[in-house]
SEVO-38458 format. One record per residue (C-alpha): x negated, y negated, z negated; residue in one letter. Coordinates in Angstrom, 3 decimals. Layout:
! residues N
<atom <X, Y, Z>, 'A'>
...
//
This chain:
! residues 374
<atom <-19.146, 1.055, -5.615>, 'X'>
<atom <-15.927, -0.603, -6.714>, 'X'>
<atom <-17.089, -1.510, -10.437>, 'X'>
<atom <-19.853, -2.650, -8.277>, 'X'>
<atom <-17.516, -4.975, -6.084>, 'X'>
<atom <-15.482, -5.763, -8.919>, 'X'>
<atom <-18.707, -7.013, -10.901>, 'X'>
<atom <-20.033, -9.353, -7.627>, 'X'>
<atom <-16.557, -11.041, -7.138>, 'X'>
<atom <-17.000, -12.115, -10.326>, 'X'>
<atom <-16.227, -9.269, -13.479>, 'X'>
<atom <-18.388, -10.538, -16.436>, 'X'>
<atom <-20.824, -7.379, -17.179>, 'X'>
<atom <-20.199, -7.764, -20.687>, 'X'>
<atom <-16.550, -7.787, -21.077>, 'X'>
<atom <-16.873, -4.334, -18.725>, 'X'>
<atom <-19.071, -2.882, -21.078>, 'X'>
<atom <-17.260, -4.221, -24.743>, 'X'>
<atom <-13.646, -2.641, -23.252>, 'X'>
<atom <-15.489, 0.477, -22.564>, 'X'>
<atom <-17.287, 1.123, -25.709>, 'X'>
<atom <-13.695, 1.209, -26.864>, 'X'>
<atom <-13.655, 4.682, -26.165>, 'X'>
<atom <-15.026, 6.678, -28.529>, 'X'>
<atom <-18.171, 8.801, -28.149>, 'X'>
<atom <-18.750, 7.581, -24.692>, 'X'>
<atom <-22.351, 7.754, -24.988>, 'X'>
<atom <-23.602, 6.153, -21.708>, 'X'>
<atom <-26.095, 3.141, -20.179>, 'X'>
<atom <-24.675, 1.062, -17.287>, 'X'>
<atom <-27.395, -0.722, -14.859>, 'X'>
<atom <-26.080, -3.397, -12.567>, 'X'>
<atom <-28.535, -4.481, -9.928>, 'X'>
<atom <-28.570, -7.217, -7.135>, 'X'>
<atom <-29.097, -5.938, -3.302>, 'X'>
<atom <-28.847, -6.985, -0.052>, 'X'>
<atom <-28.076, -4.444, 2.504>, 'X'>
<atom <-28.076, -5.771, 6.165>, 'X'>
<atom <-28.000, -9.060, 4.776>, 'X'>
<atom <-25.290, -8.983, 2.550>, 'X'>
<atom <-25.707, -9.572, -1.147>, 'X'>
<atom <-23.946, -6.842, -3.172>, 'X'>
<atom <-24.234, -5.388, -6.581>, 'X'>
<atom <-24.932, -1.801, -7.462>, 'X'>
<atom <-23.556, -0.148, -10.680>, 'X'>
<atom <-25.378, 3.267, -11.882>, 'X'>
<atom <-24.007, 4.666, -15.041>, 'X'>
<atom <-26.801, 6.840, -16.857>, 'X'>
<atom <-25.288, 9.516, -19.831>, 'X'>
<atom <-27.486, 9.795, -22.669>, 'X'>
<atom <-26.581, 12.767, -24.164>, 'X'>
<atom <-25.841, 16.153, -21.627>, 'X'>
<atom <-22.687, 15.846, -19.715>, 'X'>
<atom <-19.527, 17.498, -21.173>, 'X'>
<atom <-17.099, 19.962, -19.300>, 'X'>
<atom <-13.837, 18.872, -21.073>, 'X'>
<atom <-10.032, 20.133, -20.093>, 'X'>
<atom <-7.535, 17.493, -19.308>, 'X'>
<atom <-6.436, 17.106, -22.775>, 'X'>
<atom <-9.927, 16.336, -24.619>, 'X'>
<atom <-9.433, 13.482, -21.774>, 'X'>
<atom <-6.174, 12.719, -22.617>, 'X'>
<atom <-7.269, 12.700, -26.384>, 'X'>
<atom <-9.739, 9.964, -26.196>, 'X'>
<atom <-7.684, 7.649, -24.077>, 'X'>
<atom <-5.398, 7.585, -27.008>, 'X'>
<atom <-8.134, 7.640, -29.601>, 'X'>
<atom <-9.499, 4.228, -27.718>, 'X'>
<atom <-8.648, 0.995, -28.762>, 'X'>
<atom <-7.664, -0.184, -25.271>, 'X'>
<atom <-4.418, -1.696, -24.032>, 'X'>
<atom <-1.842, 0.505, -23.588>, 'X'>
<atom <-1.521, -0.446, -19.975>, 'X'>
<atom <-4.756, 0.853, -19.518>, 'X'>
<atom <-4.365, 4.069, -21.306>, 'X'>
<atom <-1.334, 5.116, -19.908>, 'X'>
<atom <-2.851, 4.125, -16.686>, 'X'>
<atom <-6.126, 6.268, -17.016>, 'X'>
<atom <-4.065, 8.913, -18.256>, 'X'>
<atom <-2.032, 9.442, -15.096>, 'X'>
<atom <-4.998, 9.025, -12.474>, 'X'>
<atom <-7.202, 11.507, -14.824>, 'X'>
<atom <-3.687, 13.922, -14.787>, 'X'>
<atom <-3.333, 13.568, -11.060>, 'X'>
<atom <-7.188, 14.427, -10.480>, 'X'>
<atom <-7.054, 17.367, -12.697>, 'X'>
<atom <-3.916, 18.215, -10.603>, 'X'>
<atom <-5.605, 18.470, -7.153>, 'X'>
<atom <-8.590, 20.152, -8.669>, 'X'>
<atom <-6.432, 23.079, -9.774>, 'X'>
<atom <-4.920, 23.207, -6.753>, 'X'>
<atom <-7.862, 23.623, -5.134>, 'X'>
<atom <-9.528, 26.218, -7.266>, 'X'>
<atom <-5.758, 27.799, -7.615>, 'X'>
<atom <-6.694, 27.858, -11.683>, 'X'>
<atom <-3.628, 26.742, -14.262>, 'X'>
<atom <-4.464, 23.072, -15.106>, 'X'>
<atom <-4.333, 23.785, -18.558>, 'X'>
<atom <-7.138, 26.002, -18.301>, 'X'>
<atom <-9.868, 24.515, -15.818>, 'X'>
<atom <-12.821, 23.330, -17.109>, 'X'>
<atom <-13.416, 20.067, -15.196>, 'X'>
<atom <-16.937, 19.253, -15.296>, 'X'>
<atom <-16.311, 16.119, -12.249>, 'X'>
<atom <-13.268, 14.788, -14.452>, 'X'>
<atom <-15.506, 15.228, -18.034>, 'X'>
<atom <-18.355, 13.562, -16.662>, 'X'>
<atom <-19.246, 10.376, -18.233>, 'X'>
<atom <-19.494, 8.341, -15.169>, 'X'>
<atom <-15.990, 9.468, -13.980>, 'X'>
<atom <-14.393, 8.222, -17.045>, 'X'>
<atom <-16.578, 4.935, -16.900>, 'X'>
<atom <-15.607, 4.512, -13.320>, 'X'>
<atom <-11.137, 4.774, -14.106>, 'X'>
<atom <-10.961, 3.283, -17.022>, 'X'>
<atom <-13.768, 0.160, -15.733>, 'X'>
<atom <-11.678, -0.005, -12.323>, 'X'>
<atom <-8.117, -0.359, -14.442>, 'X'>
<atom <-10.103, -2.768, -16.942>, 'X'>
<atom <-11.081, -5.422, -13.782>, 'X'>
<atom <-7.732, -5.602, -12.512>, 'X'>
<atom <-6.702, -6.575, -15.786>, 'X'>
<atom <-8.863, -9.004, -16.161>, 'X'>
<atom <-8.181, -10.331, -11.978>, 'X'>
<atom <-4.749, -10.133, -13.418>, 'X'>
<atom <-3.956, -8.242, -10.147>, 'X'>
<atom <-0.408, -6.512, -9.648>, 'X'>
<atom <-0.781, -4.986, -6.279>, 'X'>
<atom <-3.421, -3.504, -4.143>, 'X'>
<atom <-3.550, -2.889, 0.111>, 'X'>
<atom <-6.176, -0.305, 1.155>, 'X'>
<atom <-7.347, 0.583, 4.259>, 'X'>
<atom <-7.284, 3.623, 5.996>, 'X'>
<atom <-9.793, 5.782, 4.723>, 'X'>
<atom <-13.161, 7.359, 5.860>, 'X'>
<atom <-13.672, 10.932, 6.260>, 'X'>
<atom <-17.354, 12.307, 6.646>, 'X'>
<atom <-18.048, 15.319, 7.467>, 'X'>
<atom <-20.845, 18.225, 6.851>, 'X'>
<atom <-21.073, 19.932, 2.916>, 'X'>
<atom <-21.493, 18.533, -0.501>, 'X'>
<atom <-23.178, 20.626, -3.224>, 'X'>
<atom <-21.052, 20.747, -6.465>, 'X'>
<atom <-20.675, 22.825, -9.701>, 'X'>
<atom <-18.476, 25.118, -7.449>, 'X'>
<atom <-21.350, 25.442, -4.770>, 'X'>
<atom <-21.106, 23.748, -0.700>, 'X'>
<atom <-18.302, 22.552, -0.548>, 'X'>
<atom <-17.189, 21.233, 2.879>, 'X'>
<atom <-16.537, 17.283, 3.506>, 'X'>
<atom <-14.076, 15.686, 3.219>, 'X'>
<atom <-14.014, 17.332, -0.446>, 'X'>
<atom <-11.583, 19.965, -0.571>, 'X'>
<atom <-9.914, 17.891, -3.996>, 'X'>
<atom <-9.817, 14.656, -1.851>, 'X'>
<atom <-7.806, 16.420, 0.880>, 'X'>
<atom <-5.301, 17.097, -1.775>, 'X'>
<atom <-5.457, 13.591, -3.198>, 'X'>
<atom <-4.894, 11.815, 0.201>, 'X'>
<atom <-1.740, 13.408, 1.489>, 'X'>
<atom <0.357, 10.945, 2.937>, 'X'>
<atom <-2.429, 8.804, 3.071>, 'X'>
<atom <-3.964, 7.661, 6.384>, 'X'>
<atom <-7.313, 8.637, 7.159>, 'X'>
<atom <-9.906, 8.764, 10.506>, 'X'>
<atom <-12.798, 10.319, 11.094>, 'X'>
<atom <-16.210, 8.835, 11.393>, 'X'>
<atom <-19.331, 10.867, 12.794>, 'X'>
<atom <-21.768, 10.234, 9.256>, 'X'>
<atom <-22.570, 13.504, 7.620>, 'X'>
<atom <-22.041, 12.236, 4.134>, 'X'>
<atom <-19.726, 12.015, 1.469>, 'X'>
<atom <-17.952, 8.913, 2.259>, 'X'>
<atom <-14.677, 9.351, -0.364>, 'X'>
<atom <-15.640, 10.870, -3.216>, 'X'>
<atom <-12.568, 12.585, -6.026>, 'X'>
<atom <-12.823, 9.921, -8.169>, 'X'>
<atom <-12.426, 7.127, -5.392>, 'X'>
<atom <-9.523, 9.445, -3.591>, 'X'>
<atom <-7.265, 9.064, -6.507>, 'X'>
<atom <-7.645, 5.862, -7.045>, 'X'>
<atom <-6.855, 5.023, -3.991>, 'X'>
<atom <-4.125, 6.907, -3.932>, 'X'>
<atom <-2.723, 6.082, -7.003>, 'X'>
<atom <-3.395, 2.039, -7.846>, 'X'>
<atom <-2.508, 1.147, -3.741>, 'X'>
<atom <1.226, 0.198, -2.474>, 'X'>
<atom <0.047, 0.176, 1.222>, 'X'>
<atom <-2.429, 1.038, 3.560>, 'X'>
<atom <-3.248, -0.872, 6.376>, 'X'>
<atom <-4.585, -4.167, 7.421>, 'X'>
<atom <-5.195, -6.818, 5.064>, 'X'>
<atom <-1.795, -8.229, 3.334>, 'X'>
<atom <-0.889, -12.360, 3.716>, 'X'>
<atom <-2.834, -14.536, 1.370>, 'X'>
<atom <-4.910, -16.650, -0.066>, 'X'>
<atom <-8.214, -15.183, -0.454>, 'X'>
<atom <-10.163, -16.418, -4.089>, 'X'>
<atom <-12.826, -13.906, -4.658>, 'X'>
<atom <-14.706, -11.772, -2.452>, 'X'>
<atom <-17.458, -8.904, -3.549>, 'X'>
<atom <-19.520, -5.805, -2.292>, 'X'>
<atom <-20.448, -3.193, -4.409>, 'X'>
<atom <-23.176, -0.857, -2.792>, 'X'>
<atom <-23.160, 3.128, -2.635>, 'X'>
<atom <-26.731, 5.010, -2.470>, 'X'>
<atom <-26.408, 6.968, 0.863>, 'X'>
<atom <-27.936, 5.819, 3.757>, 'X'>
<atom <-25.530, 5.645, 6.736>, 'X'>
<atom <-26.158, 6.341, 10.011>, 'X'>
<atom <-26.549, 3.296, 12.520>, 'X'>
<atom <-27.588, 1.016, 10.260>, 'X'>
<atom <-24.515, 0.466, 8.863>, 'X'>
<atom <-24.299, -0.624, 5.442>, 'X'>
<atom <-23.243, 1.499, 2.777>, 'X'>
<atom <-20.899, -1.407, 1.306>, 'X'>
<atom <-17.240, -1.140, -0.111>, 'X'>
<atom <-15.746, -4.564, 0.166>, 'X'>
<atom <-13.097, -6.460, -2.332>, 'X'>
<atom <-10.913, -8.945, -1.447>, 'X'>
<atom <-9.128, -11.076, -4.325>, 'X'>
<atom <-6.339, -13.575, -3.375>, 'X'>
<atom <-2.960, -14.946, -4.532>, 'X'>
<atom <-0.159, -13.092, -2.016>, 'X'>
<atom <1.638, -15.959, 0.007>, 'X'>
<atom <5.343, -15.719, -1.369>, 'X'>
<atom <8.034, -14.789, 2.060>, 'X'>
<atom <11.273, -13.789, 1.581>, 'X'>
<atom <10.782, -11.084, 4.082>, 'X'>
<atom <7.855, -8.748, 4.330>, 'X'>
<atom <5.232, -9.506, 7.023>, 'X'>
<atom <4.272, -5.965, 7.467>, 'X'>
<atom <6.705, -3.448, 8.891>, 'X'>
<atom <7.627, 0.217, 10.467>, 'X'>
<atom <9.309, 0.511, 13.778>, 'X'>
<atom <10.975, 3.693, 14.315>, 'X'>
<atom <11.843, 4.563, 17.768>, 'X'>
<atom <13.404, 7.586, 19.587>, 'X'>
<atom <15.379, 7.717, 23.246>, 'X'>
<atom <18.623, 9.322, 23.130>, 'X'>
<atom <20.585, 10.818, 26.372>, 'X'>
<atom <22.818, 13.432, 25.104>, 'X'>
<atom <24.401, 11.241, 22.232>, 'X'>
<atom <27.797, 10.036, 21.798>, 'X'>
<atom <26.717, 5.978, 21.566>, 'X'>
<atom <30.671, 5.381, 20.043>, 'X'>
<atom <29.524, 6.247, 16.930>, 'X'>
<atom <26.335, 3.433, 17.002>, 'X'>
<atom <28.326, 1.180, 14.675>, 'X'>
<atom <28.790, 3.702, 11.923>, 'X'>
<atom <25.154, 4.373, 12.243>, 'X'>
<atom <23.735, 0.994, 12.171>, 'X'>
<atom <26.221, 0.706, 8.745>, 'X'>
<atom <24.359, 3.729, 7.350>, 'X'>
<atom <20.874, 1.602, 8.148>, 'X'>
<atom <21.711, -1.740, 7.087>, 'X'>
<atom <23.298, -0.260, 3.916>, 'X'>
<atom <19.771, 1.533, 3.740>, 'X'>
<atom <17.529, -1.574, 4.074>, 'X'>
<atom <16.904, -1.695, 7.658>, 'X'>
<atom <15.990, -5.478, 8.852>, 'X'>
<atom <16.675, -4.944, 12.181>, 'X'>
<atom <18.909, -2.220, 14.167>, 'X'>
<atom <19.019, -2.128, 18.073>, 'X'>
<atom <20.166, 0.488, 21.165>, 'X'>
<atom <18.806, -0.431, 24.297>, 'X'>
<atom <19.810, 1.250, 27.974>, 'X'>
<atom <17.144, 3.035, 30.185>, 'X'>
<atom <16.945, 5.539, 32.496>, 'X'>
<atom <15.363, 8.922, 31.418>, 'X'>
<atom <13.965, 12.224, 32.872>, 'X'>
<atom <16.360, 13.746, 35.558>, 'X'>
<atom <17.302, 10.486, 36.509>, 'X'>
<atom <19.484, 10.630, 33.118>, 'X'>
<atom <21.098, 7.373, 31.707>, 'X'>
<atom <20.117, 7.130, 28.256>, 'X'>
<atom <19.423, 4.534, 25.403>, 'X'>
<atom <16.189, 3.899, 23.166>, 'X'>
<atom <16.893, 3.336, 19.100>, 'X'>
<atom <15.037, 1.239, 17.390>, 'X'>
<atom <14.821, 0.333, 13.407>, 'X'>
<atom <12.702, -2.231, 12.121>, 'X'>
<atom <12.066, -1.646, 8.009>, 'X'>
<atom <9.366, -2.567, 5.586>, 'X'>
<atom <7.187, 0.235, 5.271>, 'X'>
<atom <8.392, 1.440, 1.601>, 'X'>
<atom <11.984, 2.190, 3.305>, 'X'>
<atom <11.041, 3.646, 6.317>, 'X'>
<atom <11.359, 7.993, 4.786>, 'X'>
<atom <15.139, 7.109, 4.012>, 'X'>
<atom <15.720, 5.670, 7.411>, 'X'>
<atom <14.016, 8.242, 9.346>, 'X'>
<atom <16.253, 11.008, 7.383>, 'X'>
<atom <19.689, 9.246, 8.340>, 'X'>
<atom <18.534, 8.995, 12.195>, 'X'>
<atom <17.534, 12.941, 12.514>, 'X'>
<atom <20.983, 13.378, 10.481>, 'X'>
<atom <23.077, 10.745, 12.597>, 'X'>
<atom <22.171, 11.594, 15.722>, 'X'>
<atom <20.667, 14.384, 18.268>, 'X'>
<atom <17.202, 13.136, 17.944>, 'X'>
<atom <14.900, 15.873, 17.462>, 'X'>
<atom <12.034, 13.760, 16.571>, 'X'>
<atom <11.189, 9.892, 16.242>, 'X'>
<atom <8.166, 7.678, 16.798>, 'X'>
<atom <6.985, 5.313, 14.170>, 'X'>
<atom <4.453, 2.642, 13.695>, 'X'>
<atom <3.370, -0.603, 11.563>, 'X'>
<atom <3.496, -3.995, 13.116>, 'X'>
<atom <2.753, -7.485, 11.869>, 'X'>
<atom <5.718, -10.366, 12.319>, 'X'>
<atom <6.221, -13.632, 11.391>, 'X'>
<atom <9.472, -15.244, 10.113>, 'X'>
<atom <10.053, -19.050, 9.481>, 'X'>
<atom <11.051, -20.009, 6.066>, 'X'>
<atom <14.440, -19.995, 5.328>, 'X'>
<atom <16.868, -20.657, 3.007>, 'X'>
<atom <20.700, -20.552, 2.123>, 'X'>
<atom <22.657, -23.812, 2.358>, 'X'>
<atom <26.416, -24.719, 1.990>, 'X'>
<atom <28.113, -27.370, 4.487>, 'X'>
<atom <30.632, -29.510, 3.918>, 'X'>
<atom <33.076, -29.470, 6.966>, 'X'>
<atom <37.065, -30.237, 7.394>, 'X'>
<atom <37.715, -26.567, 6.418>, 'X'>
<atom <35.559, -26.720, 3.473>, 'X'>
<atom <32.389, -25.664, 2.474>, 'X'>
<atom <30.378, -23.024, 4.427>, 'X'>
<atom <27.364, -20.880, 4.004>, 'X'>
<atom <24.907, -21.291, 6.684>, 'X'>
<atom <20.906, -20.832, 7.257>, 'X'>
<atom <18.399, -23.394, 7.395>, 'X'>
<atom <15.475, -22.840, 9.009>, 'X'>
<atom <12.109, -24.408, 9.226>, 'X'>
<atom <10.859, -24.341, 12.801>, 'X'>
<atom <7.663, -26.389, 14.038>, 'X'>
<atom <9.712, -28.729, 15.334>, 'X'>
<atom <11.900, -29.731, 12.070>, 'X'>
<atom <14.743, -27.824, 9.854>, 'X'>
<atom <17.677, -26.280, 11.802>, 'X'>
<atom <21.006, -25.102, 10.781>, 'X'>
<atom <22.245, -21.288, 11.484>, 'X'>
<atom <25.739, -20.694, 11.222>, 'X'>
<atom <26.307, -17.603, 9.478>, 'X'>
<atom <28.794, -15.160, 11.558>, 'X'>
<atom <30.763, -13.786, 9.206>, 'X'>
<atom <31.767, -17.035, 7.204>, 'X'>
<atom <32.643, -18.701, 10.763>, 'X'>
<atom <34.604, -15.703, 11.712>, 'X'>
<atom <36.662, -15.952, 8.308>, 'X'>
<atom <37.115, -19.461, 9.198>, 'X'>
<atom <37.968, -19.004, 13.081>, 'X'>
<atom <40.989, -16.392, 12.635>, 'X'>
<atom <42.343, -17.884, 9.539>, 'X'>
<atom <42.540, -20.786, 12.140>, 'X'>
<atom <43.384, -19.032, 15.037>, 'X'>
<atom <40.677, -21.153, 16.630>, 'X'>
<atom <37.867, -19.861, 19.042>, 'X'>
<atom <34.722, -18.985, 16.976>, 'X'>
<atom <32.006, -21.287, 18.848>, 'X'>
<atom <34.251, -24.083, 17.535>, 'X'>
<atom <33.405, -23.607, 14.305>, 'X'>
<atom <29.867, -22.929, 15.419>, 'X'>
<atom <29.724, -26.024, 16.674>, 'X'>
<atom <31.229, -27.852, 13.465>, 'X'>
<atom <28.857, -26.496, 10.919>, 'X'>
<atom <25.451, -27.295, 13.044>, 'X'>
<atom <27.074, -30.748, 13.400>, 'X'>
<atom <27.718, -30.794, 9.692>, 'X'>
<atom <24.034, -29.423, 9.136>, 'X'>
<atom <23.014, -32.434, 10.666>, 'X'>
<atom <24.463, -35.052, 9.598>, 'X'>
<atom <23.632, -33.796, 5.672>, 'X'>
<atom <19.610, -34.252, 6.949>, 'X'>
//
């Protein structure tokens, strides 16, 4: 399905097929067909072996990645998504990795689908990838190892720390092979990042859904709009009543030091009729374990809330002023209304006790100074 959606947004079928016959004795047939399901063009990819499908153990893999003539971004790519698969597969089977014969990792159409998925983001030229939470089915899959339930034992290893939800279909709705690459090519998941978007395709799986719902997995190609801050964030929360609040500046030190945009304590009234205060931390989403660690450390919280948001922030830059106590760092900011100077605080309280003047004083100067410079 994702070849598939690579190949309708726009992946010329023959450059797929020259990198792959880069890899030696891959003997295989790949048939790319036009659809529509529930009126939505879409391409389907079926890969066909022509000789009898080969249990191999991870290091035959391994072997002819580095026997291809592929880039080496793409080998050493392949070769850690094909090391984490054979990973969770002998976890689930509780067999040494070395040993396992891997008959879903061997298969042709495994390999094809990797190493073809690593080979279209080359060619997109894309750098990062946001994916959304994931499907689970449910009911049994028949394998090599027998009925299996669903989700796939092997993609409930793959998917840790990965979110997930439920979905009444009894089918297999993430297979192994689209588990870990999910898990491994993907920074985030969640909703659909900021940008641009240039190409858009469908590739189409063969099970039929329940509800009429089309069996479709959907690409989105864009150029990421360029902020200075992240558009996507964590807020960690917890309320506090039995916690010394003197040492709040210490801990907001320990957060800022650790990436956190935004710190705040805020005073409410608790159980019992208690006076207590709520914590909050705003962080991008890639800083938020750290954060969460120095809280449960820092403080008697026994446990914290968390959950992503979407902001927006103006553009901004840094700007110097000129002003009768020389030049001083400030923000400017675009609003909808026009650009805007921001003192910064610390640079006007250098200014304002070196002075021994009062602080909005200075304040005052360098917005007055911002404008006049427009």
């Amino acid at each position: 399905m994702l070849l598939g959606a690579f190949l309708h947004a726009g992946l010329p079928e023959d450059l797929l097929i020259t990198e792959l016959a880069k890899i030696p004795n891959l003997d295989f047939e790949l048939s790319v067909t036009n659809d529509i399901r529930s009126g939505i063009g879409c391409k389907q990819v079926t890969i066909h072996s022509r000789s009898k499908q080969q249990f191999r153990h991870l290091e035959n893999i391994l072997e002819l990645l580095q026997k291809s003539t592929l880039s080496t971004s793409i080998k050493e790519q392949a070769g850690r998504i094909f090391t984490r698969l054979a990973e969770a597969e002998a976890s689930v089977h509780n067999v040494d990795i070395a040993k396992i014969h891997f008959h879903e990792v061997g298969a042709v159409d495994t390999i094809v689908d990797i190493v073809g998925t690593l080979v279209a983001l080359e060619y997109f030229g894309i750098t990062e990838i946001s994916c959304s939470p994931l499907p689970m089915g449910r009911g049994f899959v028949t394998c090599d190892h027998g009925n299996l339930p669903l989700p796939a034992p092997a993609v409930c290893e793959l998917l840790r720390d990965i979110p997930v939800y439920g979905v009444e279909q009894d089918k297999e709705l993430v297979t192994p092979t689209g588990a870990v690459l999910a898990g491994q090519l993907a920074s985030n998941f969640g909703l659909i990042p900021t940008m641009t978007v240039k190409n858009t395709g469908y590739g189409a799986g063969n099970n039929i859904l329940n509800n009429e719902q089309p069996n479709l997995l959907r690409l989105l190609i864009g150029e990421k709009e360029i902020v200075d801050e992240t558009q996507q964030v964590e807020v960690i929360e917890c309320n506090l009543d039995d916690w010394n609040t003197e040492m709040f500046p210490h801990l907001s030190e320990l957060l800022f030091n650790a990436n956190a945009l935004d710190v705040s304590l805020t005073p409410l009234l608790m159980k019992k009729g208690r006076p207590g205060q709520r914590l909050q931390v705003i962080c991008t989403p890639h800083d938020a374990f750290p954060l969460k660690q120095i809280i449960l450390a820092e403080t008697s919280a026994i446990g914290l809330r968390f959950r992503q948001e979407n902001r927006m922030t103006l553009a901004r830059e840094s700007v110097v002023v000129a002003t009768k106590w020389g030049q001083i760092k400030a923000k400017q900011v675009e609003k909808p209304d026009g650009k805007i100077i921001y003192p910064e605080y610390e640079e006007c309280k250098k200014i304002a006790q070196s002075e021994n003047i009062p602080l909005a004083r200075v304040y005052r100067a360098v917005m007055q100074a911002g404008e006049k410079e427009e």
